[in-house]
N, C-alpha and C positions, 0 to 999 in steps of 0.2 A: 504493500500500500504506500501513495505517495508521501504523506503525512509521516507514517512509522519512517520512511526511509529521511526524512526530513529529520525527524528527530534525531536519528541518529548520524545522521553526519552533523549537525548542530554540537553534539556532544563531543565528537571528533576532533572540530574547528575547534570548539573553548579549548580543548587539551592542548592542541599546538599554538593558538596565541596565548594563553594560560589566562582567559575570561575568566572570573569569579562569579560572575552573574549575567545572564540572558534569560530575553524572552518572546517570541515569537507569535504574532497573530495572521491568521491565515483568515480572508474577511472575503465573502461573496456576499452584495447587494444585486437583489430587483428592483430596479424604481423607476417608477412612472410620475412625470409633471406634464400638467395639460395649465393654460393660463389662457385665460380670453379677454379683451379690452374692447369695451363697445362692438360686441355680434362679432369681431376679429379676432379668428385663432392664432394668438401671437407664438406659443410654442407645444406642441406635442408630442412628449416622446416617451421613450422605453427602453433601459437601456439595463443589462446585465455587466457588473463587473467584479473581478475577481483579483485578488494581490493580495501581497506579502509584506509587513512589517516586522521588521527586527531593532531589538535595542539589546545591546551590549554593556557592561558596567564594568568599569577597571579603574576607579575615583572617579570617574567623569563617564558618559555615557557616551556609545558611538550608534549611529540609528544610520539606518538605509531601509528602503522598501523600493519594490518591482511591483509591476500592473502585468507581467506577464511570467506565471509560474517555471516558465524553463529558466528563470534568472534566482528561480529562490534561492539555491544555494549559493549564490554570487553575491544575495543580497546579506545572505547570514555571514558571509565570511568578510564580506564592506565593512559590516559594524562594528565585527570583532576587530578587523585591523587599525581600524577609528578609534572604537573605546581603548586599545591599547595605547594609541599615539598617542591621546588625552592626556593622561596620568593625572586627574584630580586626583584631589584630597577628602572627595565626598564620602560619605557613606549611605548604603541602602538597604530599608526593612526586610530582613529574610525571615521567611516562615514556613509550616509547615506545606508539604505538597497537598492540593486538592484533586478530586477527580471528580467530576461531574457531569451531567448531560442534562441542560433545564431550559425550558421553552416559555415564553411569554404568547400565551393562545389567544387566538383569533378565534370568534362565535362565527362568524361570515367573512372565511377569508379573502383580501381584496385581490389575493392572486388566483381568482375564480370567478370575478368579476371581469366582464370583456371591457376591452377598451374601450366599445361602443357605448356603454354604461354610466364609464368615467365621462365621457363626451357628452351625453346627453344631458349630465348633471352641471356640467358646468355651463352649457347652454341656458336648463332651463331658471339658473343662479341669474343669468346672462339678461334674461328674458323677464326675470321677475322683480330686475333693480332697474329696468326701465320706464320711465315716466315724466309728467309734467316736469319741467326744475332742475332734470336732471341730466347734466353734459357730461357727465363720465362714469362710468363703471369699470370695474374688475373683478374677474374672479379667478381664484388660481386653487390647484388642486396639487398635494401631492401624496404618494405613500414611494415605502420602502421596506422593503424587507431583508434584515439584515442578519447574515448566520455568519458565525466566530469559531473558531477552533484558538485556544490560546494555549501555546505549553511556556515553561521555564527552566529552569537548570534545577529547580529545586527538586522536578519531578508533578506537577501541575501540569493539569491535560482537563481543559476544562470545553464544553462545548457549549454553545446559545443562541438560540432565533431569537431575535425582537421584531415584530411590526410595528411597523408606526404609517401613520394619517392626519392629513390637515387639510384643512379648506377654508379658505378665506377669500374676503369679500367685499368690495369698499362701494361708496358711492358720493358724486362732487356734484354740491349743487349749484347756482349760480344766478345772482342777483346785480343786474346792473354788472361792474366790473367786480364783485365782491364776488368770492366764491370760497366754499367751503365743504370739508367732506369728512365721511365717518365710515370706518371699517368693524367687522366685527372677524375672529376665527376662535373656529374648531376643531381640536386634534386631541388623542391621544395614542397610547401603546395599544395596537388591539384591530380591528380589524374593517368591513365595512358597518359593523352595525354601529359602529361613530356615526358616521352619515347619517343613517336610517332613520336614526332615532333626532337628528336635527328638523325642527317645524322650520323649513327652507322661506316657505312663503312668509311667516310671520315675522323671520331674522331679518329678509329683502324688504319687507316695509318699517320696520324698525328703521333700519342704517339711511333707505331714504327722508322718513322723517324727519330724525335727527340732523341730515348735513342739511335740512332745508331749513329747520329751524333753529340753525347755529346765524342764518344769515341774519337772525332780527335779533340774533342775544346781542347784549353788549359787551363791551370791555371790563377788565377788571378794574379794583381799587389797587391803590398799595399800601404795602405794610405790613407787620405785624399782626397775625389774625388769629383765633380759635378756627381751626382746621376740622374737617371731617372726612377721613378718604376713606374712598367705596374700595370694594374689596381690591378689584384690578389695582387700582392705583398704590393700596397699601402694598399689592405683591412687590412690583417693581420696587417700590423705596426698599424693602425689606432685600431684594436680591440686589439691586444696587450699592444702595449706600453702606447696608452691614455684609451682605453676601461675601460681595467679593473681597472688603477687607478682612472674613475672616479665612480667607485663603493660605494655606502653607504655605504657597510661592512669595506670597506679597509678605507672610512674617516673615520665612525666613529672608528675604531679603530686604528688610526694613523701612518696606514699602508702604506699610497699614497703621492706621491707628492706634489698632488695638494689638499692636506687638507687645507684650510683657504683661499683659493686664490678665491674660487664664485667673480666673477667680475673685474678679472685683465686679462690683454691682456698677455697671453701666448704663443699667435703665429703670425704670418703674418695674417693684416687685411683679404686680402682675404681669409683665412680658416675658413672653417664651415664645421664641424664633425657632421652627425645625429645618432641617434641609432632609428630606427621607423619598432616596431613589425606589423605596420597594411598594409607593402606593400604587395600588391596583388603577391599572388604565392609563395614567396620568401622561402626558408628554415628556415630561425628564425621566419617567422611569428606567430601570435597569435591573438585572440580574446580579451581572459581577461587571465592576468596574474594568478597564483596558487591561488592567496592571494583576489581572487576576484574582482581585480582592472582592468579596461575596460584599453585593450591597449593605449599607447598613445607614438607620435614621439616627441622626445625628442632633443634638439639640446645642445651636450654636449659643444660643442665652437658655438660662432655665430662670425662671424666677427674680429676672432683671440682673443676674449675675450670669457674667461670660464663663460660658460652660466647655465650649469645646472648638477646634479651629476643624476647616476640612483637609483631611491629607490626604498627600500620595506617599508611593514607599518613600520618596527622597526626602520629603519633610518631614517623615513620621522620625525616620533614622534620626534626621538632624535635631528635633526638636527631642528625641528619647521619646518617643510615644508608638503607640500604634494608627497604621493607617486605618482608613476608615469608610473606603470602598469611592474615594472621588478623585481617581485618576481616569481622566476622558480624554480620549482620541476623536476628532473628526470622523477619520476614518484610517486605514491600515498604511495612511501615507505621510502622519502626521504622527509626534510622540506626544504622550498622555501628556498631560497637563493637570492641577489640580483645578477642577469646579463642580457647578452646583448641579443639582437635579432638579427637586422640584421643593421649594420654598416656600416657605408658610409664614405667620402669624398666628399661632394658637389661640381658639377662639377663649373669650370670657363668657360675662353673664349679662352683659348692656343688650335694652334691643336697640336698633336705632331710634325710634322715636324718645327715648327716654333721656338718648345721647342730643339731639336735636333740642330737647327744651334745655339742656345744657347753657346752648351756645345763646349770647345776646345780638352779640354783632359778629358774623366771622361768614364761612363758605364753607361750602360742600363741593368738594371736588372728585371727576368722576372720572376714571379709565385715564392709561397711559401712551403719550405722544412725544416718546424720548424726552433725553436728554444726557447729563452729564455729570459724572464726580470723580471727585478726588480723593482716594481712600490714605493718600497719607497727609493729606492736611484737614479732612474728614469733611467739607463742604460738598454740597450737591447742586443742582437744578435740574429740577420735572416739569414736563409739561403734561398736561390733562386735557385730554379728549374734550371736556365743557366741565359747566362747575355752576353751580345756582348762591345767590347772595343768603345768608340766614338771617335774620333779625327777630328778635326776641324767642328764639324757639321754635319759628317758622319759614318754608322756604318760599323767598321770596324773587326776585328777578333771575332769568334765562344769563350766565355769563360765557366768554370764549376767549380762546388767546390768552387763554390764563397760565403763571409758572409757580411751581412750587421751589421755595430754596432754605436753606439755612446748615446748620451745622449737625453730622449725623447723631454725637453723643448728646446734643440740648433736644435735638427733636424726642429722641429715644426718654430722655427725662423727663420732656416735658405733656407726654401722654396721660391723657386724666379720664377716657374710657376705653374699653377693648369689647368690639358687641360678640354677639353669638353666633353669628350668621357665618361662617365659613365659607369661602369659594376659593377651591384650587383648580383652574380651569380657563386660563389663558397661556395657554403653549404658544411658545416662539423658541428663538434660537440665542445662543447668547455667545456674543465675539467675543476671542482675547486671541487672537492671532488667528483665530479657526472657530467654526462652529459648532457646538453641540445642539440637541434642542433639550429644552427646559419648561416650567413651569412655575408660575409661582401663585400670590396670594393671598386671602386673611380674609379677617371679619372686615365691618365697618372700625375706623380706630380714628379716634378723636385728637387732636394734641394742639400745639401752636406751632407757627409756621412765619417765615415771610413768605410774600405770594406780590406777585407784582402781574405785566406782562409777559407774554411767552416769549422765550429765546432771539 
């Protein structure tokens, strides 16, 4: 078998450049992307591919990867000769070997759905965000299915399918020379009853509503305000602004904030932040991390004290801990990295409306429309999809063009409800040189804010 014979000249190679440590993933994707722009099929395709990643360790890591298997062994002995030249001083988490074979299942798998199927869907997305008001649409479609064989030097032979699916969908309305638009998407791990179970027509007149009715909101106030972000909006702050500084790569390289802090109270008791790849369905989900490491939920705050960072093997070594299953790969062409899955906000006991008579004067701000931070001087800026005025406990005027900013540790303090309402259910992808997809999320969550114009 190709694989056994792989392994075994991999074990061959380490002996002649004298490798300490290797690890090797063997990655076959299916994936289909169909996108439509106003009734115009701008891409459809389908495309099978298959390759080899390898990483080598001898203090410093040597990585090579092929897109065509007659180069694998070319590509395992590239690394080895790399991570030898290196000669760091690093060190990396070794542990026991795993063996396993575990599937992320599909109820209706999308690789049984015809093309024609896929096509028809995004047509009739196509068809059903067209209307008065409205000068532009899109919809884009994609799944993938992606099966891993990963071994190591330790003696790890672990194998994994994942599916994943998303669909997304915008609409730009336009007023005079004013125009404005709103998307909504849905994905997770799993198969087409993602889709199936979307009420298509209902989400096509939502997103039209909304960019038509962004055209009459107004602009925002500035300043300093009582804040209330809806759940999307809490994910991103929560993946953003604390996410990714509690990254391995960004402590150990003195990147984040909260370098040296493991065990200080940085927020309000009631906050607890999760990052946990094993929720059933989600968009960031996973099995075992790139690095071989079985998923596992991680609680980055527990109880407003910084509870845990997210590792790969190289930070866990450095830092004396154990990794903790968030080493992620793009794909077999790119080396892990540490990041997130699918992120959260644990909910509390607030509903919203109780959070709402809170506020006297402040905003509600809704879904997320980029932006930007700085995990080692801990500042942010977000922008929100729309955001309504609050006055005395009630909402009052349509706002747009609204940013959210301020400092990640004052925001995190300055939180005075957390509701009940949970939603983890906006997948997207999250860059740091390369893409993963992810997820993130929360309840409603109240705090103070400055908030000005958008970007």
């Amino acid at each position: 078998m190709e694989i056994e014979r792989l392994m075994k000249k991999a074990e061959e190679l380490a002996r002649r450049y004298g490798i300490n440590y290797y690890e090797v993933r063997i990655v076959k994707i299916n994936a289909t992307h169909l996108e439509m722009q106003n009734s115009h099929l701008e891409e459809l395709s389908s495309n099978m591919e298959i390759g080899i990643g390898v990483r080598a360790f001898q203090g410093a890591w040597g990585f090579s990867s092929a897109n065509d298997m007659r180069r694998a062994e070319k590509a395992i002995e590239t690394a080895m000769k790399i991570a030898k030249l290196m000669k760091g001083g690093s060190k990396v988490y070794l542990d026991d070997p795993i063996k396993d074979k575990a599937e992320i299942e599909a109820k209706k798998p999308f690789t049984d759905v015809d093309l024609e199927e896929k096509l028809e869907l995004v047509k009739m997305m196509d068809k059903f965000l067209s209307g008065d008001g409205i000068v532009n649409r899109k919809v884009t479609y994609g799944d993938g299915l992606k099966w891993q064989f990963y071994f190591n030097s330790l003696g790890s032979e672990i194998e994994t399918t994942v599916p994943r699916i998303r669909l997304s969908f915008s609409a730009t309305a336009k007023k005079g020379k004013d125009m404005q638009s709103y998307w909504k998407i849905f994905g997770g791990t799993g198969g087409w009853e993602i889709i199936d179970r979307i009420d298509l027509g209902y989400w096509a007149d939502f997103v039209k509503e909304k960019a038509k009715s962004l055209l009459n909101a107004q602009l925002p106030p500035s300043g300093e305000f009582d804040v209330i972000m809806d759940p999307e909006l809490a994910g991103v702050f929560i993946h953003e602004a604390l996410g990714h500084a509690s990254e391995g790569d960004a402590i150990k390289n003195g990147e984040s904030i909260l370098e040296g802090k493991l065990g200080e109270k940085i927020a309000v008791e009631e906050l607890t932040v999760v990052d946990d790849p094993t929720i059933e369905g989600k968009f960031g989900s996973y099995i075992y991390d790139d690095e071989g490491i079985k998923a596992k939920r991680v609680e980055i705050i527990k109880n407003g004290v910084l509870n845990e960072y997210l590792l790969d093997r190289e930070t866990a070594a450095y830092l004396n801990m154990q990794p903790n299953g968030h080493g992620r790969a793009q794909s077999y062409n790119y080396q892990p990295l540490v990041r997130m899955s699918n992120t959260y906000i644990e909910p509390r006991d607030w509903s919203f409306e109780e959070m709402l008579s809170e506020v006297k004067k402040g905003l509600y701000l809704i879904g997320d429309k980029g932006g930007e931070v700085d995990i080692a001087d801990g500042t942010f800026m977000f922008g929100a999809k729309e955001g309504y005025l609050i006055e005395n406990g009630e909402i009052k005027a349509h706002i747009r063009d609204v940013a959210l900013s301020g400092k990640i540790l004052d925001i995190l303090k300055n939180i005075r409800a957390i509701g009940k309402d949970l939603k983890v259910e906006f997948p997207g992808y999250c860059g740091k040189g390369q893409w993963v997809p992810v997820d993130d999320g929360g309840p409603h969550v109240l705090t103070r804010a400055l908030v000005g114009g958008l970007l």
